[in-house]
N, C-alpha and C positions, 0 to 999 in steps of 0.2 A: 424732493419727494419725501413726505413722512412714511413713517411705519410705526403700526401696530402693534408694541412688542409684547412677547409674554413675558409672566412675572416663574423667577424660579425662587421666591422664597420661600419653599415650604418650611413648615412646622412639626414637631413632633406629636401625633396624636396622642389623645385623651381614650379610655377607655367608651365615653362615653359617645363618641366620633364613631365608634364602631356601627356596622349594623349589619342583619346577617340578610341574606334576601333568596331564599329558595338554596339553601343548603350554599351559596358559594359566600368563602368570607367576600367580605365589600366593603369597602373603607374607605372615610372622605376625607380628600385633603385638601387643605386650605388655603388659597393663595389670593393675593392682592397686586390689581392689576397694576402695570410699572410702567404706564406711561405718563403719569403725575409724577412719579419715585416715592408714590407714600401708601398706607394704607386703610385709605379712606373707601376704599368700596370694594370689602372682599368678595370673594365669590367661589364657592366650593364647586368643587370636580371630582368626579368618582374613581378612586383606582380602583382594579377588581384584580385579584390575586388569582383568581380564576382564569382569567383572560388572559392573564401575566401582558399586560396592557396600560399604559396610563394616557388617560387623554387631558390633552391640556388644550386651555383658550386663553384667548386675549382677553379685556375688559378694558373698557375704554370710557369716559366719559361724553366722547365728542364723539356720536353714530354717525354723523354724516360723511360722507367721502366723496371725492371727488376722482373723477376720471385717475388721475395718476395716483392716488392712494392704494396703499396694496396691505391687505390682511391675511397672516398666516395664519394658518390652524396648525398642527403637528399631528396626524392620527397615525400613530405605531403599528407596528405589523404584530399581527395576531399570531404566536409561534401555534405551530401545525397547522397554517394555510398550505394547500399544494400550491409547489409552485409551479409557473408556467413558462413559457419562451425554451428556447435552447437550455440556458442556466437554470430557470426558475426565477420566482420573484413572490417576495410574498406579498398579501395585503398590506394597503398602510401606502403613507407618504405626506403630500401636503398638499392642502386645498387651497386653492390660490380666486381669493374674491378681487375682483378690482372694478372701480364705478362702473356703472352700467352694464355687468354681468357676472356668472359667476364661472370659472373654468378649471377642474379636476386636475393632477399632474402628481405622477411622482416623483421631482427631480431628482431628490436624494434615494429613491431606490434605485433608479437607475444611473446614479454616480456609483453607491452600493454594487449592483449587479456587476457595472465593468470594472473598480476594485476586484470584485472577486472573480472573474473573469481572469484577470490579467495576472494575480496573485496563483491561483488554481497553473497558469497555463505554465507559468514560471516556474514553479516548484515542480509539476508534473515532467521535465525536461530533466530531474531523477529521473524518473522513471523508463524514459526515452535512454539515456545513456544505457541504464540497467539492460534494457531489450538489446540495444542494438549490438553491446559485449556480447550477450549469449547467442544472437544470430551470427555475427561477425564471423566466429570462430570456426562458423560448420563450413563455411566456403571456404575460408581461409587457411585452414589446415591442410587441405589438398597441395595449393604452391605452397608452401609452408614445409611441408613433406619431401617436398621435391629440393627444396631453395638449400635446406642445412640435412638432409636426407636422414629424415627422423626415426628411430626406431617405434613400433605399439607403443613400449612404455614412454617414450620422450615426448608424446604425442598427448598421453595423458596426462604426462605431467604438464605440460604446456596448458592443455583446456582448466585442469585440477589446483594447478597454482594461484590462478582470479579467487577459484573458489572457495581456497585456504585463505586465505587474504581476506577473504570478503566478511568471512566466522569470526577471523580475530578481532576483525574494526569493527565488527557490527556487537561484538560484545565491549570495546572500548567506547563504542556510540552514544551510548547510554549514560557514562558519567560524563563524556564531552555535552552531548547532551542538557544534562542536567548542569553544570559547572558554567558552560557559555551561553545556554539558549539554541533553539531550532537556528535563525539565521546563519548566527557566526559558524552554526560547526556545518551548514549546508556552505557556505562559502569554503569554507576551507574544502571540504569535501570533492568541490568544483576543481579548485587550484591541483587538488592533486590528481584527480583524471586527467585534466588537461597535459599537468607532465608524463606521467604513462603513458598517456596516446603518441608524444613526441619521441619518448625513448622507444617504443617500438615501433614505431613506421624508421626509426635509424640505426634497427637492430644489425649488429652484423655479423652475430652469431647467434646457439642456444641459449645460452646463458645471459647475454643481452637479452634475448626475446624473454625467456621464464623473468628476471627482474622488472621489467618492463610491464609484465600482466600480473607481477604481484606488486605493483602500484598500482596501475587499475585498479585490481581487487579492492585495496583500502582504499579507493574514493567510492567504487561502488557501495559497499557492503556501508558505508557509514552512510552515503546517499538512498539505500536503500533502505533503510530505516529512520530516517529522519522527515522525507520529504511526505510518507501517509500521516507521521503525528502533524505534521504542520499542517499541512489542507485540512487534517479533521478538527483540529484546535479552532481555525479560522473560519472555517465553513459553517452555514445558516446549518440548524439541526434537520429540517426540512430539505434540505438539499447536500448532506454532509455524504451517505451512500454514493450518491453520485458523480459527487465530487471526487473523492478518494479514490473512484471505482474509474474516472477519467485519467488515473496517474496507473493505475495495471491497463488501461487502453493504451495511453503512450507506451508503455513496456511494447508492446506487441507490434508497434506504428513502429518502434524502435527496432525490432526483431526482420520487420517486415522489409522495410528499409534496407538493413546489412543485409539481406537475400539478394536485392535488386539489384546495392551498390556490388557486391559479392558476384555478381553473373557481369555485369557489366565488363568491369576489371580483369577477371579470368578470362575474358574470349578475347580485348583488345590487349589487354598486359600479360599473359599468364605467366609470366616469369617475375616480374616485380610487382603485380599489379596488387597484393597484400601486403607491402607499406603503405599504401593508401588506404585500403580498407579499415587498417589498423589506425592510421594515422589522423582519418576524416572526424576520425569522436572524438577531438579537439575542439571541430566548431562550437555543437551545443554542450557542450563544459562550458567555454566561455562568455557564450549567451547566457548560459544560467549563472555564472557567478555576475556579471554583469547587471544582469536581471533586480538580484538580490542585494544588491548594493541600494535597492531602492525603496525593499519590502520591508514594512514595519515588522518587529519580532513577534511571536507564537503571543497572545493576553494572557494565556494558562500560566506560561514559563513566567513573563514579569508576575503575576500572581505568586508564583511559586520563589519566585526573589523579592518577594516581598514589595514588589515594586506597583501596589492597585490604581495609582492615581495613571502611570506607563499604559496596564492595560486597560483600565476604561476610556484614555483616548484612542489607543487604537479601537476599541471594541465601540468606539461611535462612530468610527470611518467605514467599518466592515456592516454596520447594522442598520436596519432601516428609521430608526427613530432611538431618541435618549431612551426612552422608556424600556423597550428594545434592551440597548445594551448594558443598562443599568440591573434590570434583572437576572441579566447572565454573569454579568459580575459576581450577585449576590449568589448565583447557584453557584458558581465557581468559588465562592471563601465556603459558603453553606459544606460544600463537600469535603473541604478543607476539617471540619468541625471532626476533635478528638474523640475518642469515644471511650477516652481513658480518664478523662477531666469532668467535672461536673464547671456548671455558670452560665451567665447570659453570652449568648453570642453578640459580641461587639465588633462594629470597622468605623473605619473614617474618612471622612469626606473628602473627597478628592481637587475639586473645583477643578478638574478635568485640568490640571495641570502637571500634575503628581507630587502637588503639595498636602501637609495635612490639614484638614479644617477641623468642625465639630466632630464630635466623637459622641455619637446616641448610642446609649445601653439597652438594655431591654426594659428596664422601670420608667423609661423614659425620659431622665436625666440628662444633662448634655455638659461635656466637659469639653472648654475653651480648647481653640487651637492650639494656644499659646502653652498650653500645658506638656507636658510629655507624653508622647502616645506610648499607650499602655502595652505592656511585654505580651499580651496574649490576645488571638480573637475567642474569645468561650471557651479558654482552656487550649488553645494552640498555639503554641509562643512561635516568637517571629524567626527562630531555628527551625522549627517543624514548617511555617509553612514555607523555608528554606529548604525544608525535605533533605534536609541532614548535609546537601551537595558540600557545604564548605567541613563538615569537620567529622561525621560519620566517614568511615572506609570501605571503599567494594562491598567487603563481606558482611559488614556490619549492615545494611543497607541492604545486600540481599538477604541476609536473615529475617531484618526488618519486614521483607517483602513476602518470603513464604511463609512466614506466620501470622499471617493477614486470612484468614479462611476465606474470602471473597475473593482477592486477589491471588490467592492460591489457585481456588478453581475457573480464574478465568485463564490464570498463567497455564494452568493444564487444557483449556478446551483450545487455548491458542497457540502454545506449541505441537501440540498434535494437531490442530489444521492445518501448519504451516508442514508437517511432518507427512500428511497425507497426500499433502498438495506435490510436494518433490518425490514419494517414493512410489507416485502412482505413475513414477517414468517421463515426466516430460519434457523435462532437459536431457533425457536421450535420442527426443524426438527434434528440439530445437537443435543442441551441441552435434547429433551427429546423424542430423536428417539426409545429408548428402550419401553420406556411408548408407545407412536404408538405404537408400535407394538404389543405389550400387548394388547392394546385397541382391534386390529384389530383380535383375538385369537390367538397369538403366546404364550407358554409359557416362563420364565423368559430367560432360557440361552438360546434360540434360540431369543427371541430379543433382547439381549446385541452383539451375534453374527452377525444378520442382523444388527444391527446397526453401526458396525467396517465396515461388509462389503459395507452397502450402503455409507458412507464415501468415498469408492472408486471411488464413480462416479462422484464425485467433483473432487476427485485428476486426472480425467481422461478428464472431463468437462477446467479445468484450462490448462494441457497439449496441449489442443487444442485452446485453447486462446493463449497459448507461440506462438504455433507456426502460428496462424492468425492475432497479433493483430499488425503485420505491415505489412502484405501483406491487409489484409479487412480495418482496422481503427478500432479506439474502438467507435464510434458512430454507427456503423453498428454491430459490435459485440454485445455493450447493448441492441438497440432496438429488436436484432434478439431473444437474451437470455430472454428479459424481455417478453416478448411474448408468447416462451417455456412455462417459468414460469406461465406464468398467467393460462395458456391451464393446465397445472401440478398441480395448484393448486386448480382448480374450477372438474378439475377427480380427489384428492383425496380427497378432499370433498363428490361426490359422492361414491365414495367407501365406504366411511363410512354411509352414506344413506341410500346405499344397502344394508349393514352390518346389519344394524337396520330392513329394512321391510322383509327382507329372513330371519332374524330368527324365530325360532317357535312361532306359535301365543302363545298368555296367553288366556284358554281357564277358570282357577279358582285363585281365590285369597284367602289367607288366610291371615286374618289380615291386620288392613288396614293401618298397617305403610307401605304395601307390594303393596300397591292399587294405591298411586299418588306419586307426588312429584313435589316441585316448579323448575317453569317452564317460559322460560319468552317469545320464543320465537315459546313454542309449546302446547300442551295441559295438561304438564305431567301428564296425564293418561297410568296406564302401561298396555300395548297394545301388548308388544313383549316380546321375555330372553332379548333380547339387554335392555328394557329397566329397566325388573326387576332384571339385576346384576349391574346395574347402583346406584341402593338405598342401601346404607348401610346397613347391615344383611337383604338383602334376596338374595334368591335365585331361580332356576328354575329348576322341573324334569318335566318331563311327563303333560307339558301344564299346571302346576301350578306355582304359583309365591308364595313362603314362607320363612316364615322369616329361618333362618341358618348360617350357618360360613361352613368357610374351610374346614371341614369335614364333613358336609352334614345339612341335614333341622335339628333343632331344635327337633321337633317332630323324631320320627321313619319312616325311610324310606318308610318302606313296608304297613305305614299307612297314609303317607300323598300322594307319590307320585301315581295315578292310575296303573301303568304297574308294580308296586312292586318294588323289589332291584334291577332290570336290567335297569331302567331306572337309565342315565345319571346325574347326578348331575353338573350344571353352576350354578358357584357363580361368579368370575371372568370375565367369560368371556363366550359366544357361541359360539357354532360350528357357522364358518362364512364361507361359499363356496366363498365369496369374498376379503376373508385375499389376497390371492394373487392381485388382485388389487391394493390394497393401497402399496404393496411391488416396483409393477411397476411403481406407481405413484411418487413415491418415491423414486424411482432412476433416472425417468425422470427429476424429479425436480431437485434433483442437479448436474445431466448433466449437466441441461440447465443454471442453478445457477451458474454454473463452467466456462461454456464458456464465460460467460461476464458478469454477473452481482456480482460472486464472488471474482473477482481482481482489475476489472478496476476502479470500482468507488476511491480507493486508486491508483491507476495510476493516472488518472486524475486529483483529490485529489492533487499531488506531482506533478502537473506541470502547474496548471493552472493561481497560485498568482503567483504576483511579487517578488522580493527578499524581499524587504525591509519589505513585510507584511509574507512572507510565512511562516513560523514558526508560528508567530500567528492564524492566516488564517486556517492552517490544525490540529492547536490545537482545532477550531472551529468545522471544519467538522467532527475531530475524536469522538470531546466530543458529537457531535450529534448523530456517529455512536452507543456510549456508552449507550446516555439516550436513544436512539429509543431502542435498545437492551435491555435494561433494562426494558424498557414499556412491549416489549414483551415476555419475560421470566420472569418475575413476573408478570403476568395474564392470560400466556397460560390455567393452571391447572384451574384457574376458569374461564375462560370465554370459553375455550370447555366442560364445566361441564353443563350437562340437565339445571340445574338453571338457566343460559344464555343462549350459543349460542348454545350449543349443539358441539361435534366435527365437526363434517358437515360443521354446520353456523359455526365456527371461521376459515376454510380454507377456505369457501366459501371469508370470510372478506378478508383474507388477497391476494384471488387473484382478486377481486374487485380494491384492494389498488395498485397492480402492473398493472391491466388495466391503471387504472388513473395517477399511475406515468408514464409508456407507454405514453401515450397521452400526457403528460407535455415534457419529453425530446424530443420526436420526434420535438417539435420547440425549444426548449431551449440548446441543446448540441450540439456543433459543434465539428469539425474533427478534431483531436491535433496532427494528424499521420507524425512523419518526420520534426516536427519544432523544431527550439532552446526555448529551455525555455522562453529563451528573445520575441523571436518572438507571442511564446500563448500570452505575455499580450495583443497585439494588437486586439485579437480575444474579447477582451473584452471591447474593446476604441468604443468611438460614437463621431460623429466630433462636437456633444455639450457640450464634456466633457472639452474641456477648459475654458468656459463659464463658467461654473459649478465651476471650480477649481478658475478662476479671480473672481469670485462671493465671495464666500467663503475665501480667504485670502486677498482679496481687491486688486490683485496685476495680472499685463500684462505677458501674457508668451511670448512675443516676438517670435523673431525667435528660432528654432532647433537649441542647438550647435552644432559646426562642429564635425567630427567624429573624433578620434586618432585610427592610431591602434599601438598597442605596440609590440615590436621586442625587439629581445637581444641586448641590450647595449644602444638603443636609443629608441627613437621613432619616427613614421612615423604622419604626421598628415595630413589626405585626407578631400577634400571638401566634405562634403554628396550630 
């Protein structure tokens, strides 16, 4: 069988090669067809900078073909086609003639698609771990409680220790990060869940178990921040929301899951049966490191080690055509570009091996391979686009970082989504959904039950994010969600409210440990059963509040309570005709949690820095995710406790908090729907930030360097 080949020897254009054609530049480049190996019969091809597109053809001297002759065409995908199927897909691929007809086909977008598929599905198994820790623990605490008989605080400390863990690694995240690349430090991140998971399913004390979940923690909190920059590094710009936003659905599949395995365990093991719960998030730890043994690294990061010839082979495995990824390369050094340095922007050719070839400047000059590739691209030497990782310190580096006036103000809109996101209460809905519901009269296994099942309405709330967060935008998605939220949050507050005045009045008191209790936001006078199963050995029959335990009043039934032994004994809890409320409120709320406020603040998170800062930047946001999390799971238990806020008052708090982050983003968060990564930084530039920038290093940004784009074998270099 012959084939058809095409020629990739372009040439550097001439000025006069240019042409402009209804406002978009247009530029022709020249190639000679290579099925002779000479260039006897060239034949120009349009690239449009507009299109960010290049279309290539064969040239042949010999038209005719016969039945098994086969002619490739290469048409590129058009970046901002929607895509379509489950994944998407963009335009483009390769047209396939052979004698006697002709017939359509994308093979390599659809090698493309399950790449990214399979790449997506692997990394997102983060995110799974991430869920299924924070559901895990709401079941788990009950035996748990029982197994090394916990005290409130030991309890907290126990859920509070992942999440200390999780703050520290998730700010070391960021120079592992940057120093190894996304893969290596997702792999290790694997290896060390997987040990956690073992040391506490063989806990055989406190102090085992707390050790135990602060190793956890440090593979979480490092896998929690690594696995959104990778999907969004790798991901089509056109399907990047959704991708990212498929790794906060597995959080929630992960969530949903430790509910199931959590009710399962408890009704056949309830005495061991949370070594296994703890123990099961071993499997997908090891499927993901497993996994990633096999995934090509982050193209940003080899970009970022200097390493372009690295990622432009990966970025043709990941992309629908050379042209494709050839372009994105160029945006990826483009944004690279100093704004400290005046000169032409220069890179060099790759021949897709990650060797160096020709090196085109902007004058259109070409300097041999064989020469020394030059210390800088347009004023950004090969340190910077090393982004300081080998010889810059932490601090230096974060200095670096907030005196970036862009990346200041993205670091500010996305630490404070990540801030709004945890103190609008929802890890006191996931960590301690079983207690709600307790609280509201459910007995033990029906709210470890309810608690697996309301998990679901996240996993159901995020599915509807996958599928609106590029058809609506995640600026619209948040604001809509955070809204939900707030409305969900100020009705389960009332449900608890109501919980309290529709219980039985207290009509007699015995004893007056049974009579008040401190109070800071109420009277604590016991007024209701709600409020005399609240104090520590008492309890409530027949309109009286007396002191008793779990098996009934202290005294004799039939002498303390007025209606005799028929009357009901509440130690725990009251009959509450309003339990069902706080169930609804409660599934409202992580609906509404699901649809955009439980994935995207990590979407957006993963694509709003620049390269050179992002790594650090979303080590920043995560570690804020961590401590706000951390605030609110170690002081849920006392501050909805009568002493403080009362249940009520601490939801009433937290949807106060999401009014008022509501009110902040509705000015502060713009639209990131359908841009290249490259392009959000602009979304953060103010035309006084070069001012700022010549202020600060004492030094003129001159003109823009001119643009390269890189192609196989050469490179192309266009006026901007």
């Amino acid at each position: 069988m012959s084939f058809l080949k095409k020629s990739a020897n372009f040439q550097p254009l001439s000025q006069s090669e240019e042409d402009v054609n209804d406002g978009n530049h247009h530029t022709t480049v020249t190639t000679a067809g290579a099925d002779n190996g000479n260039n006897d019969h060239p034949e120009r091809q349009p690239y449009s900078d507009h299109n960010r597109a290049i279309s290539f053809e064969s040239n042949d001297t010999n038209n005719g073909m016969s039945d098994n002759d086969v002619e490739i065409t290469e048409y590129p995908a058009r970046l901002g086609t929607r895509p379509g199927g489950i994944f998407g897909r963009c335009a483009g691929g390769s047209s396939i003639r052979r004698g006697g007809g002709t017939t359509t086909t994308t093979l390599r977008g659809q090698q493309v698609q399950h790449t990214m598929r399979l790449m997506v599905g692997i990394s997102a198994i983060g995110g799974f771990l991430f869920g299924y820790d924070t559901g895990v623990i709401s079941g788990a605490m009950l035996p748990i409680q029982r197994a090394f008989d916990l005290t409130p605080g030991q309890e907290e400390i126990v859920v509070s220790s992942t999440i200390l863990a999780a703050f520290v690694s998730s700010l070391a995240g960021g120079t592992l990060n940057n120093m190894y690349g996304r893969r290596l430090t997702i792999l290790f991140a694997a290896s060390v869940f997987t040990t956690g998971s073992f040391v506490l399913a063989l806990a055989m004390d406190y102090v085992t178990l707390v050790v135990g979940r602060i190793i956890v923690g440090v593979g979480i909190g490092i896998a929690s921040l690594t696995t959104p920059i990778y999907i969004a590094e790798v991901a089509l710009p056109e399907m990047r929301g959704k991708l990212v936003t498929i790794n906060g659905f597995l959080i929630t599949v992960g969530q949903f899951t430790a509910g199931m395995i959590d009710g399962v365990f408890d009704k056949y093991l309830p005495e061991s049966g949370w070594r296994w719960m703890l123990g099961l998030a071993a499997v997908p730890s090891m499927i993901m490191f497993h996994g990633f043994l096999m995934l090509p690294e982050s193209p940003r990061w080899l970009v970022m080690a200097n390493k372009q010839g690295e990622a432009l082979d990966v970025l043709r495995t990941i992309r629908e055509s050379d042209a494709e990824a050839n372009n994105e390369l160029t945006e990826i050094l483009d944004s690279c570009r100093s704004s400290e340095d005046d000169g032409d922007f220069t890179t060099t050719n790759t021949n897709g091996d990650g060797g160096v070839g020709d090196v085109v400047v902007g004058d259109g000059s070409i300097r041999d391979e064989t020469q020394s590739v030059p210390s800088s691209y347009g004023g950004i030497d090969n340190d910077r686009l090393n982004f300081q990782s080998s010889q810059d310190g932490f601090f230096t580096r974060v200095r670096n970082m907030v005196s970036d006036p862009g990346t200041r103000r993205a670091l500010t809109l996305g630490c404070g989504l990540m801030a709004v996101q945890q103190l609008s209460g929802i890890n006191t809905v996931m960590y301690y959904a079983a207690s709600i519901y307790e609280m509201s009269g459910f007995d033990e296994i029906t709210s470890i039950w309810l608690s697996g099942f309301t998990a679901l309405a996240q996993v159901i709330g995020i599915g509807i994010s996958i599928y609106l967060v590029e058809r609506k935008g995640r600026r619209c998605l948040v604001l809509s969600s955070l809204s939900a939220v707030t409305i969900c949050l100020f009705g389960l507050g009332g449900s608890f409210y109501l919980s309290r005045i529709a219980s039985e009045p207290v009509t007699s008191i015995r004893g007056n440990a049974c009579a008040s209790q401190k109070a800071l936001v109420w009277s604590g006078i016991t007024s209701y059963c709600y409020d005399c199963t609240l104090i520590e050995g008492c309890g409530f029959c027949g309109g009286v509040c007396t002191p008793g335990n779990e098996s009934g009043p202290t005294l004799s039934k039939d002498v303390v309570c007025p209606a005799g032994a028929s009357s009901t004994w509440s130690y725990d809890n009251c009959t509450n005709p309003y339990g069902s409320y706080a169930v609804v409120f409660m599934v409202g709320y992580l609906l509404a949690f699901g649809i955009g406020m439980g994935a995207l603040p990590w979407t957006i998170n993963s694509e709003i820095y620049p390269l050179k800062h992002r790594s650090l930047a979303v080590s920043f946001s995560t570690a804020v995710c961590w401590i706000c999390n951390l605030l609110v799971s170690a002081t849920f238990l006392s501050i909805s406790s009568p002493r403080f806020l009362t249940s009520y008052g601490a939801f009433w708090m937290y949807g106060l908090i999401a009014l008022l982050g509501w009110l902040w983003l509705y000015v502060a968060l713009p639209e990131t729907k359908g841009l290249h990564l490259e392009e959000i930084e602009q979304l953060f530039l103010r035309p006084e930030d070069n001012r700022v920038v010549q202020a600060q290093h004492g030094t003129s940004t001159g003109t823009l360097p001119k643009m390269t784009q890189v192609v196989p074998n050469s490179t192309l270099s266009l006026d901007s």
